[in-house]
LUMDREN-96596 format. One line per 4 residues: number of its first residue (from 1); for each residue x, y, z of N, C-alpha, C, CB. Coordinates in steps of 0.2 Angstrom, whole numbers, plus 5000, padded with zeros to 4 digits. Each point is the difference from the previous one (the first is absolute). Glycine has a CB too. Example, Ala and Ser with C-alpha at 12.3 -4.5 7.8 and 13.67 -1.06 7.14 Angstrom:
BEGIN
1	5066 4972 5039 4996 5006 5000 5004 5006 5000 4991 4994 5006 | 5007 5011 4990 5004 5006 5001 4996 5005 5003 5006 4997 4990
***
This chain:
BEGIN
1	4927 5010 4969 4997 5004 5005 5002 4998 5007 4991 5002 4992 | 5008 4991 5009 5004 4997 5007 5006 5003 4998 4994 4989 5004 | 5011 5010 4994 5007 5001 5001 5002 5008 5002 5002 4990 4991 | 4994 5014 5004 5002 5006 5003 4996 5003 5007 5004 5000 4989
5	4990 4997 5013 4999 5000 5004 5005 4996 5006 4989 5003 4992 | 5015 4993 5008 5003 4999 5003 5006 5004 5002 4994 4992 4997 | 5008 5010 4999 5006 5005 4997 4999 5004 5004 5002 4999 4989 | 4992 5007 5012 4999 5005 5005 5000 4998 5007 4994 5004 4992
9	5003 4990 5009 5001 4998 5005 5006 4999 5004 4991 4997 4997 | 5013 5000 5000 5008 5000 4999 5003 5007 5002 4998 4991 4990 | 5001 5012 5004 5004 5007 5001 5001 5004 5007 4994 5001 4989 | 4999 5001 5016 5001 5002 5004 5003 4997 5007 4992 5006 4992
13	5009 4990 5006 5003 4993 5006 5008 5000 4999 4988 4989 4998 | 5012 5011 4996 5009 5000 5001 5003 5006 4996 5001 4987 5001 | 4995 5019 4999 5003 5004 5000 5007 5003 5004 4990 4999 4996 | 5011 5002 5010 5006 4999 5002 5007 4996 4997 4992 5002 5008
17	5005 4990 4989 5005 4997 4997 5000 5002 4993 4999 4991 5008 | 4997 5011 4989 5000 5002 4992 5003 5008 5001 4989 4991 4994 | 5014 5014 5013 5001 5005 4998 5008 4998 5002 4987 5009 5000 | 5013 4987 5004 5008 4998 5002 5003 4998 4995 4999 4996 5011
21	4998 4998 4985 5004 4998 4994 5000 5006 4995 4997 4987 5002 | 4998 5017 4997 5004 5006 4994 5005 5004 5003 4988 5002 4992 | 5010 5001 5015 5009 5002 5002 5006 4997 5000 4995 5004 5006 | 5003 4989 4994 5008 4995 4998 5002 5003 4990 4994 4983 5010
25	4999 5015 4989 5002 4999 4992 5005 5008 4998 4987 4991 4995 | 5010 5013 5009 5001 5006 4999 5008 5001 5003 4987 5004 5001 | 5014 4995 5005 5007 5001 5002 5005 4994 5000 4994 5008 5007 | 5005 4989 4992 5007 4992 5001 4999 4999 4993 4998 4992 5012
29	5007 5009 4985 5003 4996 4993 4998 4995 4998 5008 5004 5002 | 4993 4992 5003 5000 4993 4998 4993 4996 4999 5011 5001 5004 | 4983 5006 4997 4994 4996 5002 4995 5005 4994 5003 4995 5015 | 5002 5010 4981 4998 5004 4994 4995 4999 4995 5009 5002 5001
33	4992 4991 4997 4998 4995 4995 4991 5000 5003 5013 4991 4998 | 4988 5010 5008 4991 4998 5001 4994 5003 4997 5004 4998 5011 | 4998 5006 4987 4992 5005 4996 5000 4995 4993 5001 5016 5005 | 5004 4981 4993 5000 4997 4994 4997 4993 5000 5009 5006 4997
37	4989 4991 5009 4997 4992 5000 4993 5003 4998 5009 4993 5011 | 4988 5011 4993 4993 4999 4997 4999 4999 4992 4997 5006 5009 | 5007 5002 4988 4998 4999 4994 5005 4993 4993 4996 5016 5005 | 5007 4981 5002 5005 4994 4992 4993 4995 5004 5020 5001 4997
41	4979 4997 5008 4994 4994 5001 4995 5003 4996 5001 4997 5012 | 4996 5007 4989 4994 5004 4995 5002 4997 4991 4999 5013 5010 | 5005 4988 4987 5006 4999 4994 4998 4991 5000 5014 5013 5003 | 4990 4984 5001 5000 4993 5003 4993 4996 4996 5007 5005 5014
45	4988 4997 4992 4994 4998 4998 4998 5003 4997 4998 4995 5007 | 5002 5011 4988 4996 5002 4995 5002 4996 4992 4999 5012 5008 | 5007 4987 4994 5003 4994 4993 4997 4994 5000 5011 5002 5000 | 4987 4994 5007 4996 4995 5000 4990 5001 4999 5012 4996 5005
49	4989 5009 4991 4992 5002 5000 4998 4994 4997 5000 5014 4999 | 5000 4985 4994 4998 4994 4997 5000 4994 5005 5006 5005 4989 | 4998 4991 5015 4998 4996 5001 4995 5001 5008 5012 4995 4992 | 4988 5012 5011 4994 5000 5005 4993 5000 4996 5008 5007 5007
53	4990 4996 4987 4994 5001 5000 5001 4993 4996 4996 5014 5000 | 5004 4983 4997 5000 4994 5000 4998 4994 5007 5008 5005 4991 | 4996 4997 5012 4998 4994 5007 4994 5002 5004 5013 4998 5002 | 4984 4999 5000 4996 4999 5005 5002 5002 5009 4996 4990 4991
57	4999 5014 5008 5002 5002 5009 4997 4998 5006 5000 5008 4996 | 5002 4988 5010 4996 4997 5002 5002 5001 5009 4997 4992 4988 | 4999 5013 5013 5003 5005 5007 4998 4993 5005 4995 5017 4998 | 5009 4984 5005 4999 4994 5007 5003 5005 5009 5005 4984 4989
61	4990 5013 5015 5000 5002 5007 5010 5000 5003 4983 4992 5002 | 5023 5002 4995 5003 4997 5002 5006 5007 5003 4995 4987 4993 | 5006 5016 5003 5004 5006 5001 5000 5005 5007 4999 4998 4988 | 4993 5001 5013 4998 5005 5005 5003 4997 5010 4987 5003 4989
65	5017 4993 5010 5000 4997 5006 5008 5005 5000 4992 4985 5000 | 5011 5013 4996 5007 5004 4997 4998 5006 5002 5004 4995 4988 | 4992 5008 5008 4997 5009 5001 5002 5001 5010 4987 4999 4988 | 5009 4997 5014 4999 5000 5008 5008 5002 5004 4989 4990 4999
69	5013 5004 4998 5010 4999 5001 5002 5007 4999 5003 4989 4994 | 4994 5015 5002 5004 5005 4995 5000 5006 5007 4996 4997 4984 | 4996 5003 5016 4999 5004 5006 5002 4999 5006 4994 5001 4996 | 5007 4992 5006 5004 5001 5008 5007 5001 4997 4992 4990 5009
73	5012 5009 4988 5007 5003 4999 4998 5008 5001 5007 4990 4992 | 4992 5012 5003 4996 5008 4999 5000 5003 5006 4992 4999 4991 | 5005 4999 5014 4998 5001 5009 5008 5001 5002 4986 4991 5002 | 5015 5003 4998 5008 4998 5004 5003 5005 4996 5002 4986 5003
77	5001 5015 4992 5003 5006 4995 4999 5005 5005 4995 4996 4987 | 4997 5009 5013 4997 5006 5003 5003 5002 5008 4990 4996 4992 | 5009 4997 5012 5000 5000 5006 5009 5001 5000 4989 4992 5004 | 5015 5002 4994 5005 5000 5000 5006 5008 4997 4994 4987 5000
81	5003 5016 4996 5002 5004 4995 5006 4999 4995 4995 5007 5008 | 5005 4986 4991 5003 4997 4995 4996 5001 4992 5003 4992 5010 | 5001 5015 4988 4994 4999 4993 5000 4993 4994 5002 5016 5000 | 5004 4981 5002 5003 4996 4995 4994 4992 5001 5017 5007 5001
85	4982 4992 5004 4993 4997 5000 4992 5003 4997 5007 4995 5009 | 4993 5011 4994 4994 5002 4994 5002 5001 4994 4995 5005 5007 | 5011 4996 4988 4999 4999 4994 4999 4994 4997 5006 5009 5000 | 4998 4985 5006 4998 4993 4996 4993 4997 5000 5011 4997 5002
89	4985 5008 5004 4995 4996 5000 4995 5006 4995 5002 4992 5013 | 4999 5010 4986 4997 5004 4994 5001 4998 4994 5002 5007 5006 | 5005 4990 4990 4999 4996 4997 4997 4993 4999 5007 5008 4998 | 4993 4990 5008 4996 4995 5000 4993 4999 4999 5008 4999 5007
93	4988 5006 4997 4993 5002 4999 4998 5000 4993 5002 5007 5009 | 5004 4999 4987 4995 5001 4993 5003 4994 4996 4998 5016 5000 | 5006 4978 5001 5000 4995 4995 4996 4994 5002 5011 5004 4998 | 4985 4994 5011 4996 4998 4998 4992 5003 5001 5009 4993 5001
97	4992 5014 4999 4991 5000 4996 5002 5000 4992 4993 5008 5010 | 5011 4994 4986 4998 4999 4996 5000 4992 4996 5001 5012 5001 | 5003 4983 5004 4999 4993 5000 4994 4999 5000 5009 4997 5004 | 4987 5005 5003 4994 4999 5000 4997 5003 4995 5002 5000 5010
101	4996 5002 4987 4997 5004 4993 5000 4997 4995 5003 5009 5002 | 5005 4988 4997 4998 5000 4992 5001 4992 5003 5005 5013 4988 | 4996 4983 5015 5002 4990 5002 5008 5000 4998 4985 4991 4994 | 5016 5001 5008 5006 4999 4998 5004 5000 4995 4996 4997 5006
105	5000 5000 4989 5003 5000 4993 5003 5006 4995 4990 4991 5001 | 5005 5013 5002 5001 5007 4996 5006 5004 5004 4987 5001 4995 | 5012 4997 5012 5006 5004 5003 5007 4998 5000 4991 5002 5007 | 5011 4991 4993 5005 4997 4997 5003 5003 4992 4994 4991 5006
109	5000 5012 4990 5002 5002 4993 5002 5006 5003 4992 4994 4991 | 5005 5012 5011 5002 5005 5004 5006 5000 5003 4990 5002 5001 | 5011 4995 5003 5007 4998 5003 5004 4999 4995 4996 4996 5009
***
């Protein structure tokens, strides 16, 4: 529930950067592949299912400092109109909240 609640929150913040990167994937060849990363990560961690519900989750505060990071690039990104900093800090964002979510251990396995 936090996560996707975070996710929305997300969404409308970098929209600009999430509609620049699907005009990349759309027009440059060489950046085509991108609509496929969600669904082979998704693929990725859905093979380690077994060893997630197994493991213990244990959300810790430590990620959120990162998060903050994510947002002052995001800003510099915006201001600047460098979209290539708001996509990284975008993926930055949604790798540590869901560090933050699920702790270290399990995010390692995820990774």
């Amino acid at each position: 529930m936090l996560l996707s609640a975070g996710f929305l929150l997300i969404l409308p913040t970098f929209w600009g950067g999430i509609a620049d990167l699907v005009l990349r994937w759309d027009k440059q060849e060489e950046y085509s592949h991108g609509y496929m990363i969600p669904l082979v990560t998704a693929y990725l961690i859905w093979q380690r299912r077994g060893f997630l519900q197994r493991m213990e989750f244990n959300p810790t505060w430590w990620p959120v400092g990162f998060v903050v990071i994510g947002v002052i690039i995001a800003v510099i990104g915006e201001i600047s109109a460098l979209y290539i900093l708001i996509h990284f800090s975008l993926i930055l964002i949604l790798l540590c909240m869901v560090w933050s979510l699920i702790g270290w251990k399990a995010f390692q396995l995820v990774l």
